[in-house]
Structure formats: structure tokens, C-alpha cells
C-alpha positions as CSV (number, residue, x, y, z in Angstrom):
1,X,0.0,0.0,0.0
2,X,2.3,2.8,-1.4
3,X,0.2,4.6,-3.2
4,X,-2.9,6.9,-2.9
5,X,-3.9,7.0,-6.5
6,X,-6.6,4.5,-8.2
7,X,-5.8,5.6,-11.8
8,X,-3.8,6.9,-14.0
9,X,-1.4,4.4,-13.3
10,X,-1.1,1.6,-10.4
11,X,1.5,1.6,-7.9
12,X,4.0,-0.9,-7.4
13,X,3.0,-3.9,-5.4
14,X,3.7,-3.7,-2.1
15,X,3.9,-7.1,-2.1
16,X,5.9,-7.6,-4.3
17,X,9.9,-7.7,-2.7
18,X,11.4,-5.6,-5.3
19,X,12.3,-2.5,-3.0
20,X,16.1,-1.4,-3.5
21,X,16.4,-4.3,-6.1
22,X,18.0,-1.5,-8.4
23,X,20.0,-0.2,-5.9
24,X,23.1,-3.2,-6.3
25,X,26.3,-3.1,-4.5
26,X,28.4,-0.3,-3.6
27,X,27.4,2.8,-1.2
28,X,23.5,1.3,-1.2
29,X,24.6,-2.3,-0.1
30,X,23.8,-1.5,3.5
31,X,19.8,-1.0,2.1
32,X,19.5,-3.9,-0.7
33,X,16.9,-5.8,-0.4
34,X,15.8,-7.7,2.6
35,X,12.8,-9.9,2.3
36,X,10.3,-7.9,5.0
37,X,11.2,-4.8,3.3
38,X,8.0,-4.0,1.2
39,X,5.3,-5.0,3.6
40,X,3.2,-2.4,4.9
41,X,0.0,-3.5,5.5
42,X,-1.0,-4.5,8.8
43,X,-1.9,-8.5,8.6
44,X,-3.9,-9.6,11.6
45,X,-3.3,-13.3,10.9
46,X,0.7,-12.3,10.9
47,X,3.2,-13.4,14.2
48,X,3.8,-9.6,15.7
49,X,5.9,-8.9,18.7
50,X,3.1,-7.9,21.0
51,X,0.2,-9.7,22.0
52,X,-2.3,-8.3,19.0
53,X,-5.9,-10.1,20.1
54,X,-7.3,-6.8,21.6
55,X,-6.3,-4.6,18.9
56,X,-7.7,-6.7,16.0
57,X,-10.9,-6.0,17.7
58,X,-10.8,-2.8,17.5
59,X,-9.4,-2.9,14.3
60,X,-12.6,-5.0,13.1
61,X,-14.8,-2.5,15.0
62,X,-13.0,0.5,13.1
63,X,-14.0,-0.6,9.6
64,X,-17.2,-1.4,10.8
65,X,-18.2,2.3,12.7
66,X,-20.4,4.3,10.6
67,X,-19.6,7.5,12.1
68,X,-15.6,6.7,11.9
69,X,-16.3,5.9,8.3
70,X,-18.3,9.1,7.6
71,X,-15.5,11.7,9.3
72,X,-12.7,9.9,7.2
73,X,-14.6,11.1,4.3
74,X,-15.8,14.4,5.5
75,X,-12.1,15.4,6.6
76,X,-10.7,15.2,3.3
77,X,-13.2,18.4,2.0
78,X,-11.2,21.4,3.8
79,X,-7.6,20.2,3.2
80,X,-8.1,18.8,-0.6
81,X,-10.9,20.1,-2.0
82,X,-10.8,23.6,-0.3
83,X,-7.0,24.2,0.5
84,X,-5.5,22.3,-2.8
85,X,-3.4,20.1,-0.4
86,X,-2.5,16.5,0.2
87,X,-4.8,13.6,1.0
88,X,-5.6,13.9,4.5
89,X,-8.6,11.5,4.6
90,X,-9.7,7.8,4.3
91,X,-6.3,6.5,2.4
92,X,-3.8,8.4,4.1
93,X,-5.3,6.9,7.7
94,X,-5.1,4.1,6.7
95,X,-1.4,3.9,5.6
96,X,-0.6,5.6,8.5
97,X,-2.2,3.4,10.6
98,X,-0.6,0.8,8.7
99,X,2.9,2.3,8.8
100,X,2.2,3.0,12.7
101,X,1.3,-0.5,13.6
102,X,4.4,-1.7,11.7
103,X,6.6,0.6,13.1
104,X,5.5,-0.2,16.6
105,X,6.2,-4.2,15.5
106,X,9.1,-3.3,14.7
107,X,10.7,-1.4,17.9
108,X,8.5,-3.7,19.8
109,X,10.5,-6.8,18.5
110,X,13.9,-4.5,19.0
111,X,13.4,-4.6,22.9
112,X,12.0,-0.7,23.0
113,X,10.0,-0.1,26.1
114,X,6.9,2.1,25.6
115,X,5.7,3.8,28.6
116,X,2.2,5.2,27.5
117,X,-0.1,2.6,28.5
118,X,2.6,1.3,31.3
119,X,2.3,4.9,33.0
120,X,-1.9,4.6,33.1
121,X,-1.7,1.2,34.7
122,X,-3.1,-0.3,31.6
123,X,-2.1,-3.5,29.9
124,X,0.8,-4.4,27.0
125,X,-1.7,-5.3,25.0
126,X,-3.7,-1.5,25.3
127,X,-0.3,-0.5,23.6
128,X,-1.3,-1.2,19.7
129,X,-4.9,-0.1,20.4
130,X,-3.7,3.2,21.6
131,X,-1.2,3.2,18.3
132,X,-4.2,2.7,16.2
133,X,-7.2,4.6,17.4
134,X,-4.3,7.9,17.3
135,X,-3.5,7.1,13.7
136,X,-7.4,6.5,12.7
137,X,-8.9,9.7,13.9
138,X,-5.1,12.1,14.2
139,X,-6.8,14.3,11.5
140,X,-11.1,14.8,11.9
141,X,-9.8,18.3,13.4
142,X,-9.8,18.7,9.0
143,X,-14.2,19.3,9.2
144,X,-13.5,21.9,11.3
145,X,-11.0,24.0,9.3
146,X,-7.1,23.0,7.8
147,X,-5.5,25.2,10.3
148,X,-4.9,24.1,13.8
149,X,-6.8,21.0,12.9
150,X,-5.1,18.7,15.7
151,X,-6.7,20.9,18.7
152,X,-10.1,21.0,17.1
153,X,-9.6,17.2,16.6
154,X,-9.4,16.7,20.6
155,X,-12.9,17.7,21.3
156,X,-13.9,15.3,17.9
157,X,-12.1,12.2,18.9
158,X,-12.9,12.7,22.4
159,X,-16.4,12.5,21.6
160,X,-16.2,9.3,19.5
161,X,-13.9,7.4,22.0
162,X,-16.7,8.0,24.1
163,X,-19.2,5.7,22.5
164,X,-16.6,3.5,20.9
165,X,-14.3,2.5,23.7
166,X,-17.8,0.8,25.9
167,X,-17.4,-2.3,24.0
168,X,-14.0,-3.0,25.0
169,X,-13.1,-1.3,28.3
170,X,-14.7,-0.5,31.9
171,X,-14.7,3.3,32.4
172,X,-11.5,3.4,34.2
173,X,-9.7,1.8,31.3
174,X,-12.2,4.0,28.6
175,X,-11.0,7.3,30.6
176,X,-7.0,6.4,30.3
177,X,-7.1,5.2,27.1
178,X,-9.0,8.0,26.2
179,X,-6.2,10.4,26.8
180,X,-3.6,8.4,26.0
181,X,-5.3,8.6,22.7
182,X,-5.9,12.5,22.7
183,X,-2.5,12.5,23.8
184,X,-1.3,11.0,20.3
185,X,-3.5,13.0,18.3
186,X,-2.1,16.6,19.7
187,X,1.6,15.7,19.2
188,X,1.1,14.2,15.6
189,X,1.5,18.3,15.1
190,X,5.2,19.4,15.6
191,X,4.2,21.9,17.7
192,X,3.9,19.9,20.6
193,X,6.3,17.6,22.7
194,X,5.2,13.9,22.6
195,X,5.7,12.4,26.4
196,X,5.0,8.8,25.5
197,X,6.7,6.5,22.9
198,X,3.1,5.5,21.8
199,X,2.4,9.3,20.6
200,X,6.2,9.4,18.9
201,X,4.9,6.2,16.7
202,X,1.9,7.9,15.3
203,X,3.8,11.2,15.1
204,X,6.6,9.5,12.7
205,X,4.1,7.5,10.8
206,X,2.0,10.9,9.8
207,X,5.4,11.7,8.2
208,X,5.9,8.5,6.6
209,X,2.9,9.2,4.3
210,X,4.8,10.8,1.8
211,X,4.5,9.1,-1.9
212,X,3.9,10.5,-4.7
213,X,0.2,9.4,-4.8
214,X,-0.6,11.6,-2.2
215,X,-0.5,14.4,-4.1
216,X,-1.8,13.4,-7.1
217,X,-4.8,15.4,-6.9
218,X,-3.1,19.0,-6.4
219,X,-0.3,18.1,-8.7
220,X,-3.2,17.7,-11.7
221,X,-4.8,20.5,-10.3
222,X,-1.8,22.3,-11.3
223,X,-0.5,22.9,-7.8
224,X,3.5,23.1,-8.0
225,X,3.7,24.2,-4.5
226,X,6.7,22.6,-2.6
227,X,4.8,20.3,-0.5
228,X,3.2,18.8,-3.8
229,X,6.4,18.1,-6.2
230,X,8.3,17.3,-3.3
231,X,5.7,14.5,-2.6
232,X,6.0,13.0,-6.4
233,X,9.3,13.4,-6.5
234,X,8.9,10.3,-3.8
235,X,8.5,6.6,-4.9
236,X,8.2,4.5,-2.4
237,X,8.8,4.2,1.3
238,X,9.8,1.3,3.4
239,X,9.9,-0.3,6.7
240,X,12.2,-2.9,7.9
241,X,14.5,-4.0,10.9
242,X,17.9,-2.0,11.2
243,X,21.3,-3.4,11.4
244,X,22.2,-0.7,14.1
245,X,18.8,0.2,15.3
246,X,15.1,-1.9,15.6
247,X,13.7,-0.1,12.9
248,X,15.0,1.7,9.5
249,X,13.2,3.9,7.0
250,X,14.5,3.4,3.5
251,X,12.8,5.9,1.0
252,X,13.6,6.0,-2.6
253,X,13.2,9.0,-4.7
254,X,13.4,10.4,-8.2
255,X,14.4,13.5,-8.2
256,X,16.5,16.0,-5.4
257,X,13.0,17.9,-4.6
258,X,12.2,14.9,-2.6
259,X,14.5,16.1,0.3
260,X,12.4,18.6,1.2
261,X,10.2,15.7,2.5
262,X,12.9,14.0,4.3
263,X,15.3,16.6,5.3
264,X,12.7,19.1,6.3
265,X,9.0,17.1,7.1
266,X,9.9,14.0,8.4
267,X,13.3,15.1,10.2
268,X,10.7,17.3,12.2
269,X,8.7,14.6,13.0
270,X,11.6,12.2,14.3
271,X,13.0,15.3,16.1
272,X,11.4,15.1,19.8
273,X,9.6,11.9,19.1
274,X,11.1,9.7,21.9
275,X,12.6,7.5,19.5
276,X,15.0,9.8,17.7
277,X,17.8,6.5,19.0
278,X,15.5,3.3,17.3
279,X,15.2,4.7,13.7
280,X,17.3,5.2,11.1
281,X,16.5,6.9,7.9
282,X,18.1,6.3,4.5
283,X,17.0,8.4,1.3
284,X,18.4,7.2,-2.0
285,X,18.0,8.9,-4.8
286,X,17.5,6.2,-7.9
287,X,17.2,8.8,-10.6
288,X,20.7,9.0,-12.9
289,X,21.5,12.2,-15.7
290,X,22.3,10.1,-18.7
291,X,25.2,12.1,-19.4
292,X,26.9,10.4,-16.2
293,X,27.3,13.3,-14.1
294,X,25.0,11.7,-11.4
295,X,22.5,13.7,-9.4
296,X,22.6,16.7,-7.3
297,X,21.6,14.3,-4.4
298,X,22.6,10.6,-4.1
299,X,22.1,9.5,-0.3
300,X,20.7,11.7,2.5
301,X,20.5,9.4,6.1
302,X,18.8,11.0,9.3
């Protein structure tokens, strides 16, 4: 799941384990190929390194909520329609819910501690369901209005959780999971300081949403601003263990306008996120001049 657009032209399998097969030897080796590497979606039925019972629940119960489904939908007016920006509704939640839940896997199999749910008393497995309910509803603040959407999506989310969270949870448990979720939602914005490694996971996966079929929409619209061709200048962004640290990002772009999304974007993201130590990032820049003088931008590593 790389890839926000339906048409003109699919986007690569994620399935399919061809990330960095292009890249070969030499100053790439370190990111060739591994065979986890292009996996993104979150697969219930998968082994993960936490105990994932609970959070399927939820996750059945997400897809099924009529009023989840209907903001999804209604978000993505203000931002796209309105403001000529990026996807910021149904698709882009769910890849970064995706990309969360992975991430989590990831620094959860690499021994990280998280101390959201720990510090409320709750359970390990109240981890992931924290994760994913902060990645679902991180942007419904967008029906209210683009700017300073996070703060107007606290009272939103609050409100949801509210109904949502009786299936699953006494009110004790509904009330700390509740704002460990708001928690999450508020420090997806750089503005604010995340204080639990739950909140730096959903934080760094907003950034991870950055392919070029995101902004599609703008870019036909004619929109050449620099968060747009930035965005297509990226092809594909993946997830995997790190030789040095639990979890590396490797992103692969086609063109030196694609820092701007690294370098400046998701760098802000990492920056304050609690797990600044577990994650390396690795931009490669595929695209080669045919005359042979290379690009302006080979390699760029956070």
C-alpha cells in the first residue's frame, strides 16, 4: 500500500519484494533488499511482537463504525478540496495506521519499552490499540478547518472514544485510554512535545505518508507548491529491521526535490519523538542524468 492514487497508473506492489532491487552493491549495499522490506499493510493473521488479540478487535470495529467511516470522508473536503493540499482523509489513515502499527512491530521486536499505556496502569496489550485509534482519527480536526486541525480534533475524537471504547473497556480503562489517545492525536503536530513513545509512533508515521500518490490530486490540479512536487518526487517508502537500530526507514526517490520531504517534514517529525535513537533513515536517490554526471543528491541518512 504505497500509493494513494486509483488511476492513471497503479503503484507498485507492495507485495511484491522488489524495494532497492535497483540499488546493487556499492554505497547502497547497506539497504538492498531484505525480504520484509515491502510490507506495509498490517496482517492480523501475521506473528507480531506484542500480544495483537485486543487490537484486532478494535481494528474489526474501526472498519465497521459508521460515524468513523463518515468523518474519514468528510475530513478530506477542507484540506483537498478547499485548501488544494495533500490527502488527509480515508487513504492516508489508513497507511498511517498501517505504517504506525508496523513501526510499533518493529521497535517492539527490538526490545523498546513504551511507557504510555505502562504509566496509566493499563495492559501491554492496550499498547497497539492506543497506536491505532491515534493514527485512525489524528486528523477529523480537518471538518472543522485546515489550520490548527489537531486541537479541534481533541474535542472530535474525544467524543467518538466515548461511544466507541464501551465495547471494549470499563470506564476506568475508557477514561486512560481515552487520553492516551488525545495525547497521540495533539503531538502528531510538531508543535507539541510527545511524552510517551506510543504518541512518537503515530507522530513519525504521519510523516511516513509521503508518496507520490498523495499528491496526485493538487499536482493535476496544477499545484506546484513545494509540499506537492516534493511529494511526487517520492517513490516508495519502506519499513524494515535495522542493522544498528530496531527499525529503518528506507525511501527511494526520483528526483533532489524529494529532500524537502525527508530533510525538512519528516526530520521534524523524528525530532522530539522519543525514538529519535531506534530509527534510522536512509534516502536514496534512484534517478541517474544520462550524461553520467550523477545527481545533485545521491544519499541523505537522518
Amino acid at each position: 500500500m504505497t500509493d494513494h492514487a486509483d488511476e492513471p497508473a497503479p503503484a507498485p506492489d507492495p507485495h511484491e519484494d522488489d524495494t532497492d532491487a535497483d540499488i546493487g552493491a556499492g554505497p547502497h549495499a547497506d539497504v538492498e533488499a531484505d525480504t520484509d522490506a515491502g510490507r506495509h499493510e498490517y496482517d492480523p493473521d501475521a506473528e507480531h511482537a506484542f500480544p495483537d488479540d485486543r487490537l484486532n478487535e478494535v481494528l474489526d470495529r474501526i472498519e465497521s463504525d459508521p460515524e468513523i467511516t463518515a468523518y474519514l470522508e468528510a475530513q478530506n473536503v477542507n484540506p483537498v478540496d478547499r485548501k488544494g493540499y495533500n490527502d488527509h482523509g480515508a487513504k492516508h489513515v489508513e497507511i498511517v495506521r498501517d505504517r504506525a502499527l508496523r513501526l510499533y512491530d518493529l521497535l517492539k521486536a527490538g526490545g523498546v519499552e513504551f511507557n504510555g499505556a505502562l504509566q496509566q496502569g493499563l495492559d501491554e496489550a492496550d499498547e497497539a490499540v492506543i497506536v491505532a485509534l491515534a493514527a485512525t482519527l489524528h486528523d477529523i480536526g480537518h471538518v472543522v478547518h485546515r489550520h490548527d486541525h489537531p486541537y479541534y480534533s481533541i474535542p472530535l475524537a474525544a467524543d467518538l472514544l466515548d461511544d466507541f471504547l464501551t465495547s471494549f473497556y470499563g470506564v476506568s480503562e475508557q477514561v486512560k485510554i481515552t487520553a492516551e489517545v488525545l495525547h497521540a492525536i495533539l503531538c502528531h503536530h510538531t508543535e507539541e512535545q510527545p511524552l510517551t513513545r506510543e504518541a512518537g509512533v503515530v507522530r513519525i508515521a504521519d510523516g511516513l505518508d509521503m508518496e507520490r500518490g498523495r499528491s496526485r490530486v493538487p499536482y493535476e490540479e496544477g499545484g506546484r507548491g513545494i509540499n506537492t512536487v516534493s511529494s511526487q518526487a517520492i517513490e516508495r517508502v519502506s519499513l524494515r529491521t535495522g542493522d544498528e537500530t530496531p527499525a529503518q526507514v528506507v525511501i527511494r526517490m526520483n528526483n533532489a526535490a524529494g529532500v524537502y520531504q525527508v530533510d525538512s517534514l519528516l526530520k521534524a517529525k523524528i525530532d522530539g519523538s522519543m525514538l529519535e535513537d531506534q530509527i534510522r533513515t536512509v534516502a536514496i536517490n534512484t534517478h541517474r542524468d544520462g550524461d553520467g554526471n550523477g545527481s545533485i543528491v545521491d544519499r541523505i541518512e537522518l
